[in-house]
N, C-alpha and C positions, 0 to 999 in steps of 0.2 A: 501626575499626568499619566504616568502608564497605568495606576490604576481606574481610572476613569477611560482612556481611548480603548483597556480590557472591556470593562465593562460594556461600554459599547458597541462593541464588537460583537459580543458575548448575545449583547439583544441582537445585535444583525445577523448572525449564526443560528440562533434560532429562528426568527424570523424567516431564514430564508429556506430552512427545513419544510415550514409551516405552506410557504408559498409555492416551492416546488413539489413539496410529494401531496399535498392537497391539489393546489390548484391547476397540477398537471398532470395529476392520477390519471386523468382518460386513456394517457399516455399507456397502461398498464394492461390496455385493450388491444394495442396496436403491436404491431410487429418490436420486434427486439429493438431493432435500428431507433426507433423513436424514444422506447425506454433508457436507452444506454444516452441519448441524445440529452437528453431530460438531468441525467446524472452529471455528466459532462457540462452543461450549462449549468449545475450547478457548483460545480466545484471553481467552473471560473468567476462564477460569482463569490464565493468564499475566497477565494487570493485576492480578489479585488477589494473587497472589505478589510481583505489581512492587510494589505500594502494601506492602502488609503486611510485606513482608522487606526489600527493598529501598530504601523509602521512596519512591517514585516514582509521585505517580499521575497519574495521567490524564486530562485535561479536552479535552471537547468542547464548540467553541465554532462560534457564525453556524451553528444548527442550521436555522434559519431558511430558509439556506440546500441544504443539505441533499436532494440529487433523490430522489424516487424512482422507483421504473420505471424504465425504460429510460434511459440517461445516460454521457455521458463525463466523467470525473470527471481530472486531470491534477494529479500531487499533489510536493510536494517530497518528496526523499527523502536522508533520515539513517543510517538504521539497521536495522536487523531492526525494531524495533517498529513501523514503518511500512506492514509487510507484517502484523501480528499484528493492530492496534489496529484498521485499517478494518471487521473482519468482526466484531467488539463494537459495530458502529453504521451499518454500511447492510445492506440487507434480501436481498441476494444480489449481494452482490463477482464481480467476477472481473478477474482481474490479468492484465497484459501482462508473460510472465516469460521466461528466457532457457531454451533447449530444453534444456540441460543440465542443470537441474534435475530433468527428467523421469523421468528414470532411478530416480533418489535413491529407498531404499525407503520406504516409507509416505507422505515429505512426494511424493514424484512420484506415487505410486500415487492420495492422496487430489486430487491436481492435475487427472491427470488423469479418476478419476471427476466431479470438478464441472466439465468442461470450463476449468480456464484456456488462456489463449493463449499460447501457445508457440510463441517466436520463433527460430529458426535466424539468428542475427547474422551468422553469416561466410557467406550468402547473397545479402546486399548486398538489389537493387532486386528478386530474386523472394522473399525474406524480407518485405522492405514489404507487397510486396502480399498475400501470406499473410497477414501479418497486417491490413490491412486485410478481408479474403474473412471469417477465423475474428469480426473485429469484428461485421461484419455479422448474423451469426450468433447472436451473443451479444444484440446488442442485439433483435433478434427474438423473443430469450425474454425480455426484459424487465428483462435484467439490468444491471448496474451496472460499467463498464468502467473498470478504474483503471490508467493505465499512470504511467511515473515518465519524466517527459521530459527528466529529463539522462542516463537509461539507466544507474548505478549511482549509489551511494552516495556523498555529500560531506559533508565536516568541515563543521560550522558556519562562516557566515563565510569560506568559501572561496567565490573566483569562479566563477559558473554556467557552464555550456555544456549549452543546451538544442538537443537530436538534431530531426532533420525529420520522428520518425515520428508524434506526436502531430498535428503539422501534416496529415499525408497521411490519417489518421483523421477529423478534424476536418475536411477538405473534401469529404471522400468521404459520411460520415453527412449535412453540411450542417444540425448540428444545436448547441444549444448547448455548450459546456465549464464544467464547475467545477472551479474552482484548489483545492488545499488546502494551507495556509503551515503551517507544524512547526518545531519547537525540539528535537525526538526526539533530535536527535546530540549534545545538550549533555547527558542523561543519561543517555542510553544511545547510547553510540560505536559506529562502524560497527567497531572496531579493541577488542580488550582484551578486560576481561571483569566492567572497574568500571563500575560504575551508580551513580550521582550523586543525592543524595537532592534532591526538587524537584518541579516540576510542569511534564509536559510538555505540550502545546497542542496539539490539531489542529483548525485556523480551517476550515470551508466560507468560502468568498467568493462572493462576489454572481457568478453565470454571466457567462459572457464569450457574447455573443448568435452566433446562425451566422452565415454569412454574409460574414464578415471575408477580405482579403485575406493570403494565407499568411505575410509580413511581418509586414503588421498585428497579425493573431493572435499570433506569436511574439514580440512585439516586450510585447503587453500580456499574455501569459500569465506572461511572465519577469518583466516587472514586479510585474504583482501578488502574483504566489508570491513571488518575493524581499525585495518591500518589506515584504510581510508577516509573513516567517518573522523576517526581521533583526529587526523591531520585537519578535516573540517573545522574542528573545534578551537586551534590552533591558529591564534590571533596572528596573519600576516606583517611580518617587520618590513 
């Protein structure tokens, strides 16, 4: 059975790739609001397929927590849903994504009409800085900066290795950070094409204040994401 409600899923996933950046491309004409609009219905259309076919749904939690406006937001990362799910619940996302995506029809086209940032990795220290320059930017319109600070995707349960680029963000803005802990890869793997019927999590955690020295900050970003996500994982008795 979950191989079969995957599969189907899988065709509604694509499917609905096909029907929103095609069939509301025009959107890519219009002001940002309509683009970002476009993205946003689609991603709650993908949780609704998750939950209803797949069995998967979705809970947001420490809403409390939650920035709005302008903000650097620094999230675990699982899966594709972790790139889907944020824009079904903050007010205008924008990702820290690898330049090579760019290209890609409609997903780079609609990327880059909302402005994300896009980062040339084999750039090395003039990639950083780029991408800190495009942060600046963003956070100037008010938007919501989410970057993924192990820089790809890991298994549950696998040992972290958090990159220096959120660090060089985070001293540069000298503003606060919010963590977000996830269980995403335990029902939806970064690998395959099974989805695990269950509930997956994404926690806001209490900001991490500015200010902090670059250690510092690394030391309690990893903490708090990791200790949080594992807990995630962590079958309630």
């Amino acid at each position: 059975m979950t191989v079969l409600r995957s599969l189907i899923f899988t065709l509604w996933l694509y499917l609905s790739m096909v029907i929103f950046a095609v069939g509301l491309s025009p959107a890519l004409l219009m002001p940002h609001r309509a683009a970002m609009g476009v993205i946003k219905l689609w991603a709650r259309f993908v949780l609704f397929g998750l939950r209803w076919i797949a069995g998967v749904r979705v809970e947001f939690r420490g809403l409390e927590h939650r920035p709005t406006g302008a903000a650097l937001i620094a999230a675990k990362h699982q899966g594709m849903l972790d790139v889907v799910a944020p824009f079904a619940i903050l007010d205008d996302p924008c990702f820290v994504l690898k330049k090579e995506l760019m290209p890609l029809p409609f997903f780079g086209w609609f990327a880059w009409k909302t402005k994300m940032i896009a980062v040339d990795r084999s750039a090395h220290s003039k990639a950083l800085k780029d991408m800190v320059r495009q942060t600046r930017a963003r956070l100037a319109d008010d938007r919501q900066i989410l970057i993924f600070p192990e820089g790809t995707r890991t298994t549950p349960g696998e040992p972290a290795d958090y990159k220096p680029g959120v660090a060089a963000i985070y001293r540069d803005v000298n503003a606060p950070c919010w963590p977000i802990a996830t269980n995403s890869g335990a029902h939806w793997p970064a690998h395959g094409f099974k989805r695990y019927p269950g509930v997956v999590v994404f926690e806001f955690l209490p900001p991490i204040p500015a200010g902090l020295k670059r250690a510092e900050f690394m030391a309690e970003l990893e903490s708090r994401i990791e200790t949080a996500s594992t807990a995630l994982l962590t079958p309630k008795t």
